[in-house]
Residue frames as qw, qx, qy, qz and C-alpha x, y, z in Angstrom:
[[0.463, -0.350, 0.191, 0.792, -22.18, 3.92, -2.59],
 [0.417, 0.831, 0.242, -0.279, -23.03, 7.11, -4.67],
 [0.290, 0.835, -0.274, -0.379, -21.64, 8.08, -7.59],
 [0.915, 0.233, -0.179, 0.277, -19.21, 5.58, -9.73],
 [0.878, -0.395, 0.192, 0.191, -15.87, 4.48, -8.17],
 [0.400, 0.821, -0.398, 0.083, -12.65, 6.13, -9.74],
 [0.877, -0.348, 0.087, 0.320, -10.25, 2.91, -8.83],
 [0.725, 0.293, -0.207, 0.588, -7.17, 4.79, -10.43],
 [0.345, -0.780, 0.174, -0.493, -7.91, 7.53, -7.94],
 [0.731, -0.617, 0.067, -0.285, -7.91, 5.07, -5.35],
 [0.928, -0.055, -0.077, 0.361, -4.74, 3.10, -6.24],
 [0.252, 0.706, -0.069, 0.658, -3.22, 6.41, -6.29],
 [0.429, -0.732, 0.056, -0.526, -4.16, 7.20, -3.43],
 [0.952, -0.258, 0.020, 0.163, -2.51, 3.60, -1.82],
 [0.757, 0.189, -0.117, 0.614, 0.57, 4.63, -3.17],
 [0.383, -0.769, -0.157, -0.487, 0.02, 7.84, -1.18],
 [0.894, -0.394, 0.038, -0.210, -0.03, 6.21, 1.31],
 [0.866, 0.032, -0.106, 0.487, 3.25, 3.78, 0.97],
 [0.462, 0.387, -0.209, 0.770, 5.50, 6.59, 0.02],
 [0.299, -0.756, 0.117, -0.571, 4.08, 8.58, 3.42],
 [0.936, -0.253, -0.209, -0.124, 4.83, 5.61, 5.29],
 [0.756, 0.166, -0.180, 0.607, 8.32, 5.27, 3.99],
 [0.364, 0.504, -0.034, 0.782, 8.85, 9.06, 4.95],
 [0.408, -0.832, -0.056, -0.372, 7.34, 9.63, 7.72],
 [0.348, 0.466, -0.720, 0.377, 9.86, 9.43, 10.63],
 [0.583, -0.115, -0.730, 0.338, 10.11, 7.38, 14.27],
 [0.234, -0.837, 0.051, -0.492, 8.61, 9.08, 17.12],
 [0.215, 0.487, -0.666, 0.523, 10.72, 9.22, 20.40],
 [0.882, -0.334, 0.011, -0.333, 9.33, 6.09, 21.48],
 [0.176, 0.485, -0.855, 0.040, 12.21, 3.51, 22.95],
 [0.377, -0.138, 0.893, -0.201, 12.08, -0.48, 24.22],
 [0.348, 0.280, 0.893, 0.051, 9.23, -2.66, 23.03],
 [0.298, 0.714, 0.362, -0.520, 7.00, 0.34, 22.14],
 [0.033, 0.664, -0.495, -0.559, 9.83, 1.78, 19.50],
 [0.060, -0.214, 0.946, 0.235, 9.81, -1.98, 17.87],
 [0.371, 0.378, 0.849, 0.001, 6.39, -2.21, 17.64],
 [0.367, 0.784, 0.035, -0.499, 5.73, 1.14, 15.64],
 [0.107, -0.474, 0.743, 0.460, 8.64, -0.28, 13.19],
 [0.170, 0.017, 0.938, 0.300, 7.41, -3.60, 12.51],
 [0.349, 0.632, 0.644, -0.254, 3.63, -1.66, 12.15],
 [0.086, 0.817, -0.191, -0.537, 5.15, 0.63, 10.21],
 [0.091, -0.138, 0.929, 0.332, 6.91, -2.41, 7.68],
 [0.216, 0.474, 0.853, -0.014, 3.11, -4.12, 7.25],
 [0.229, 0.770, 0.411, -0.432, 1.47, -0.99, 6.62],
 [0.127, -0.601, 0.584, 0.531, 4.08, -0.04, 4.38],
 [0.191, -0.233, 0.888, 0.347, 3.80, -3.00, 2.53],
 [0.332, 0.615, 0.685, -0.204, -0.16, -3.34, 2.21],
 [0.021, 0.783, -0.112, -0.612, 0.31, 0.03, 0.60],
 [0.185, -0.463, 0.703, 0.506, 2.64, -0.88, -1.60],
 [0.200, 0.025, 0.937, 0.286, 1.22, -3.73, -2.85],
 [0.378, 0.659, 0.648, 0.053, -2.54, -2.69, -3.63],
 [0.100, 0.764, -0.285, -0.571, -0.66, 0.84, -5.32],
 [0.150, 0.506, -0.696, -0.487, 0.66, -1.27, -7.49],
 [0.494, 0.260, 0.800, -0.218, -2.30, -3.71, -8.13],
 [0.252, -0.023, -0.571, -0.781, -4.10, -3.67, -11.86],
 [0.195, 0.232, 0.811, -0.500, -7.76, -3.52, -10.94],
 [0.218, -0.276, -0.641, -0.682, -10.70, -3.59, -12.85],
 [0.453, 0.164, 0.310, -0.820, -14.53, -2.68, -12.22],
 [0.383, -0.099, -0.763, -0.510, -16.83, -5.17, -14.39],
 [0.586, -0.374, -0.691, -0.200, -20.32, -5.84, -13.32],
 [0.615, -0.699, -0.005, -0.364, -20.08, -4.04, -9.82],
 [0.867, -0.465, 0.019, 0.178, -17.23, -6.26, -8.41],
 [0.182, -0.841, 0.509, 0.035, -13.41, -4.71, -7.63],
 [0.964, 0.170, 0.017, 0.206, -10.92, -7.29, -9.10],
 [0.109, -0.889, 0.399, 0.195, -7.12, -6.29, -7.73],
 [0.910, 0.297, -0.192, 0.215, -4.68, -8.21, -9.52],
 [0.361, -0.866, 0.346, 0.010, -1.14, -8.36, -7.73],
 [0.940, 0.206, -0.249, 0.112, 1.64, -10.04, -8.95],
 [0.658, -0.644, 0.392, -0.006, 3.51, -11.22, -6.04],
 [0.793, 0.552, -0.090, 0.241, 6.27, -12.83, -8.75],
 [0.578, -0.464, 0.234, 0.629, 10.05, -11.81, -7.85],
 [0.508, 0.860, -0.050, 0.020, 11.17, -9.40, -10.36],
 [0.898, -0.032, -0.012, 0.440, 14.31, -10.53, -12.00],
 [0.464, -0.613, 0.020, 0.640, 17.52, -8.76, -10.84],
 [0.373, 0.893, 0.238, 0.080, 17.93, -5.31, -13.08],
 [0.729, 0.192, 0.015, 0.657, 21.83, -4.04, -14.32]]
């Protein structure tokens, strides 16, 4: 790979990603087809999501995402 690795670029870029997911809309597929773009559309969604909002470090050549898959507690 040339040049050095700009990971907040790239988590940026994941979250990108998520929030195009969420927004993009349903094409004018119906029956089984319609239900599988949804539930591909949920997973992708969620991969997104989840390395966007990863803390990742560079050390020594190797990509370390942290994710903390935790529950966050309910907010007033």
């Amino acid at each position: 790979m040339s040049g050095e690795l700009d990971v907040d670029a790239m988590l940026e870029r994941f979250r990108a990603r998520a929030k195009a997911v969420r927004q993009r809309g349903i094409p004018p597929v119906e029956g089984p087809d319609r239900k599988r773009f949804v539930d591909q559309a949920r997973v992708d969604y969620m991969d997104y999501a989840m390395v966007g909002d990863a803390r990742a470090s560079l050390e020594d050549g190797i990509l370390t995402l942290r994710i903390d898959l935790r529950p966050r507690p309910d907010r007033d």
